[in-house]
C-alpha positions in Angstrom: 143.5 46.9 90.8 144.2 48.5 94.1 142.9 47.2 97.3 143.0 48.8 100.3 140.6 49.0 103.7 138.3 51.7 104.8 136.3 52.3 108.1 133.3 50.9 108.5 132.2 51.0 112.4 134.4 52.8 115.0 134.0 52.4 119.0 135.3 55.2 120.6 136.6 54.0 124.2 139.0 57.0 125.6 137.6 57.4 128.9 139.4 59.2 132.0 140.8 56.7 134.2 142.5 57.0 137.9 145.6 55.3 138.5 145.6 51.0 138.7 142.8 51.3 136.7 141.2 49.5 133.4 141.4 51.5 130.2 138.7 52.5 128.2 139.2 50.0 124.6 138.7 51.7 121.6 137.8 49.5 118.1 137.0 50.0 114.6 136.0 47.4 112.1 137.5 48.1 108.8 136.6 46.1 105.5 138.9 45.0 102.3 137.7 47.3 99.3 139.0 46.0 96.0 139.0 48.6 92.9 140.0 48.5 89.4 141.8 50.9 88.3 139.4 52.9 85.5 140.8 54.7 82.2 140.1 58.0 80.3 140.8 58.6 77.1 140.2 60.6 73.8 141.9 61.2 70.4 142.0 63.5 67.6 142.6 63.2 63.9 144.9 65.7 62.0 146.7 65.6 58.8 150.3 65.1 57.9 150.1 68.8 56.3 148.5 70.6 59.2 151.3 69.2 61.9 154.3 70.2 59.5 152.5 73.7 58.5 151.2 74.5 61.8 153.2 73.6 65.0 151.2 75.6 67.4 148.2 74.2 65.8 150.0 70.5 66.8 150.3 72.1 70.7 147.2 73.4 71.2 144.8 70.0 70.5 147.5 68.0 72.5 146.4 70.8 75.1 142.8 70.8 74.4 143.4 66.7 74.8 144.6 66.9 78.1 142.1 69.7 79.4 139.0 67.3 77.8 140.8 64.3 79.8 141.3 66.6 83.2 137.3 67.9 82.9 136.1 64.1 82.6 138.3 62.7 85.8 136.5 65.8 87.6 133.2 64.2 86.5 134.5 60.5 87.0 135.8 61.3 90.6 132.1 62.9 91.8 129.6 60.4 89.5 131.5 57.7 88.4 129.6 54.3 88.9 132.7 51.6 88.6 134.7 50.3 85.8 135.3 51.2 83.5 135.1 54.7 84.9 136.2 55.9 88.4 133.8 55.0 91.2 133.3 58.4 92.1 132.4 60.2 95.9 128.7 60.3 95.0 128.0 57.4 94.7 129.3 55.7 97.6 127.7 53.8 100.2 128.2 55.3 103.9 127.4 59.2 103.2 125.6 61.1 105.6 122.4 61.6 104.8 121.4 64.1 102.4 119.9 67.7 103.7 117.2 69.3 101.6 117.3 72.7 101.3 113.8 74.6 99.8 116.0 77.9 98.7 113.6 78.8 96.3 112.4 82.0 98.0 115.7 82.9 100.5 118.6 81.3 99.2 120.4 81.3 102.7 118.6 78.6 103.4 120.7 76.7 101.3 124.2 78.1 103.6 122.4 77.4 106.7 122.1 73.6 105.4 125.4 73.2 103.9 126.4 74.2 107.7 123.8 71.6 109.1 125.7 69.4 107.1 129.3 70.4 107.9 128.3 69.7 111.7 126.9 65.9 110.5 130.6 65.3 109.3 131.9 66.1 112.5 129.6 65.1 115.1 128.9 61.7 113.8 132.3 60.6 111.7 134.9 62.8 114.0 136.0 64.4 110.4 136.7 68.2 109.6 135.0 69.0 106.5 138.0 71.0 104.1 136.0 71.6 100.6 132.1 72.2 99.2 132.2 71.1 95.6 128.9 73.2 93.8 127.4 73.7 90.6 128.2 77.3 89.0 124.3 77.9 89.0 123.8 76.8 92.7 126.7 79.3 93.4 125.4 82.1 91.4 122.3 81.9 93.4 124.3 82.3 96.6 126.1 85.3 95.2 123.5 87.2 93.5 121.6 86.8 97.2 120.6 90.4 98.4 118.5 91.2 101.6 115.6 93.3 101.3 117.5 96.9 101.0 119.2 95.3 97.8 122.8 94.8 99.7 124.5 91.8 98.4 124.4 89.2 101.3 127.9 88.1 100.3 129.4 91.0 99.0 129.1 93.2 95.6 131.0 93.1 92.8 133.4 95.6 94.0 133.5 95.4 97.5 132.8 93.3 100.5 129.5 92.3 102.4 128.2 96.0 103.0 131.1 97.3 101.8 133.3 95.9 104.7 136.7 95.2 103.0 138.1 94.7 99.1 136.3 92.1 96.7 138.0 88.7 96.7 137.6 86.4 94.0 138.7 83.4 96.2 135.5 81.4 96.9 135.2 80.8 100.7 132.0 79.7 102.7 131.5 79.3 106.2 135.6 79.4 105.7 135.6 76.2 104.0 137.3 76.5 100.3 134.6 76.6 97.3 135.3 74.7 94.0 132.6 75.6 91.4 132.5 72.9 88.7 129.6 72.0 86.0 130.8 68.3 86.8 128.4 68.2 89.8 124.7 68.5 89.0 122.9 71.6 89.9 120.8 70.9 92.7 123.6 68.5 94.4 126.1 70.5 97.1 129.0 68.1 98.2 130.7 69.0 101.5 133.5 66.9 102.9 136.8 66.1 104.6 138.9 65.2 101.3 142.4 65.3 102.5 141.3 63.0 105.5 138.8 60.7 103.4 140.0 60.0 100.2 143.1 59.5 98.2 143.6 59.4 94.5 146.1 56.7 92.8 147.3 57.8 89.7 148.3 54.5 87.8 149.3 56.7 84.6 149.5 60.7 84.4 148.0 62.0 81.5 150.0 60.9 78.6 149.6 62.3 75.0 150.6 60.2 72.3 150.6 60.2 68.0 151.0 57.6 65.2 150.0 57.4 61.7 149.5 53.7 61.7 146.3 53.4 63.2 143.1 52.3 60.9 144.3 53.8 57.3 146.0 56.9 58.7 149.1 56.2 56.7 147.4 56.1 53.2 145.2 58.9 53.8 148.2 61.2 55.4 146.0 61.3 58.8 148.2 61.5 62.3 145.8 60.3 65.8 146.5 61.8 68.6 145.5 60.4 71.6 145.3 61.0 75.3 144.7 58.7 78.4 144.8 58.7 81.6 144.4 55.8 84.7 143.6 56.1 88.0 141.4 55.2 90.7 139.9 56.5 93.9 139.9 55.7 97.6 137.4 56.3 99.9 138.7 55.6 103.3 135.8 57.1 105.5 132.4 57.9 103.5 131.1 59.2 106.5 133.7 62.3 106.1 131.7 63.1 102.6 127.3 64.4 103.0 125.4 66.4 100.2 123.0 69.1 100.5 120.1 69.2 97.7 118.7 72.6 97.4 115.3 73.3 95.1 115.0 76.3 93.1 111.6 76.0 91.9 
C-alpha cells in the first residue's frame, strides 16, 4: 500500500496588507488517499535447447519481456481502474471538465481546445500544464492539417510551417512537449501538469527472472521466463490533469 494526501479544496488568502495590519489566511483541505500498490507481469516459454543454442535469441525475449511490461504500465498509468492494475490519470475524480472539440472539418479546432484547456489548468487549479499525452491518429490529423493553398499548418515534411526554419521531429504544441502513444484512446487528448501533480512509486523495477521448475518445465526441457513489475501512482492535485475529446466524423 502507499498512502499519502492530495488537495482537495484550496482558499487562497494572500492579500496586500499595510503595516499593524491582519493578514490575509490561506487554507487547503487535503484528504488521506490509500492505494495498493498494482503488479504487471508476463512470461515466456523456451526450451532448454534454444537458450544453450541461441544466446541472443535468450536476450532478445527478456527484452521483448520488458518492452511488453513498459507498454502496459503506459496503459495502466492513463486507464487503469484500481487493483490489481494502476489507478490510472483518467480515471480520477477531480479533472477539469472535459472540452469537446468537433475537428471533423478544420482540425485546428482541436489546438484551439487543447489551449482552452491548458488555460482551465491554470486559472482554476494554479497549475502549469508540462505534457499533452495523444493518440498517433489524433496527432496525424494535426500534422497532415493544411490551409486552403495546401501549406502544411504545422510544417512539411522537410521544412518548417511555410518553410520558416529546418523540420524537427521533437513534438511540441502550444510549447508544451507531445507524447504520442496508442495507450490513450483516439478521441481522448490529455493535457496536464505531471511533474507538479503526480508522482510514481516504483515498489519493484522491472525484474526478469527464469526457472525450469514451474508446472512440468523440467520433464519437458521447457525454461519460463518471466517479467514483473510493481508500482503505483499518486495523484496529488487532479485538477492539474483536463482532457479534450475531439470528433472526427
Amino acid at each position: 500500500m502507499i498512502s499519502y494526501v492530495k488537495e482537495a479544496t484550496e482558499t487562497q488568502g494572500a492579500i496586500a496588507v499595510a503595516e499593524k495590519t491582519k493578514k490575509g489566511q490561506s487554507d487547503a483541505g487535503f484528504v488521506r488517499v490509500n492505494e495498493q500498490v498494482g503488479k504487471i507481469a508476463a512470461f515466456f516459454k523456451i526450451t532448454d535447447e534454444l537458450a544453450l543454442d541461441a544466446n541472443q535469441l535468450q536476450s532478445f525475449i527478456s527484452n521483448r519481456l520488458v518492452a511488453q511490461v513498459q507498454r502496459e504500465e503506459d496503459n495502466e498509468l492513463l486507464n487503469g481502474a484500481g487493483y490489481p492494475s494502476i489507478p490510472g490519470v483518467l480515471g480520477r475524480a477531480g479533472l477539469q471538465a472535459a472540452i469537446p472539440a468537433a475537428a471533423a472539418t478544420d482540425p485546428t479546432v482541436l489546438v484551439d481546445a487543447i489551449f482552452q484547456q491548458i488555460t482551465n489548468i491554470r486559472w482554476n487549479a494554479f497549475v502549469e500544464p508540462d505534457a499533452i499525452v495523444i493518440n498517433p491518429f489524433d496527432w496525424q490529423h494535426l500534422r497532415l492539417a493544411k490551409d486552403k493553398n495546401g501549406q502544411y499548418l504545422t510544417g512539411g515534411p522537410f521544412t518548417g510551417a511555410y518553410g520558416n526554419g529546418g523540420y524537427t521531429n521533437v513534438d511540441a504544441l502550444w510549447g508544451f512537449k507531445v507524447v504520442q502513444t496508442p495507450r490513450i484512446a483516439a478521441g481522448t487528448v490529455l493535457v496536464g501538469g505531471f511533474q507538479e501533480c503526480g508522482q510514481l512509486f516504483r515498489r519493484q523495477g522491472v525484474t526478469v527472472e527464469m526457472a525450469n521448475q514451474n508446472e512440468d518445465d523440467f520433464v519437458n526441457n521447457l525454461i519460463t521466463v518471466r517479467a514483473e513489475s510493481r508500482a503505483a501512482l499518486a495523484v496529488y492535485r487532479p485538477g492539474g490533469f483536463g482532457t479534450v475529446t475531439p470528433t472526427w466524423a
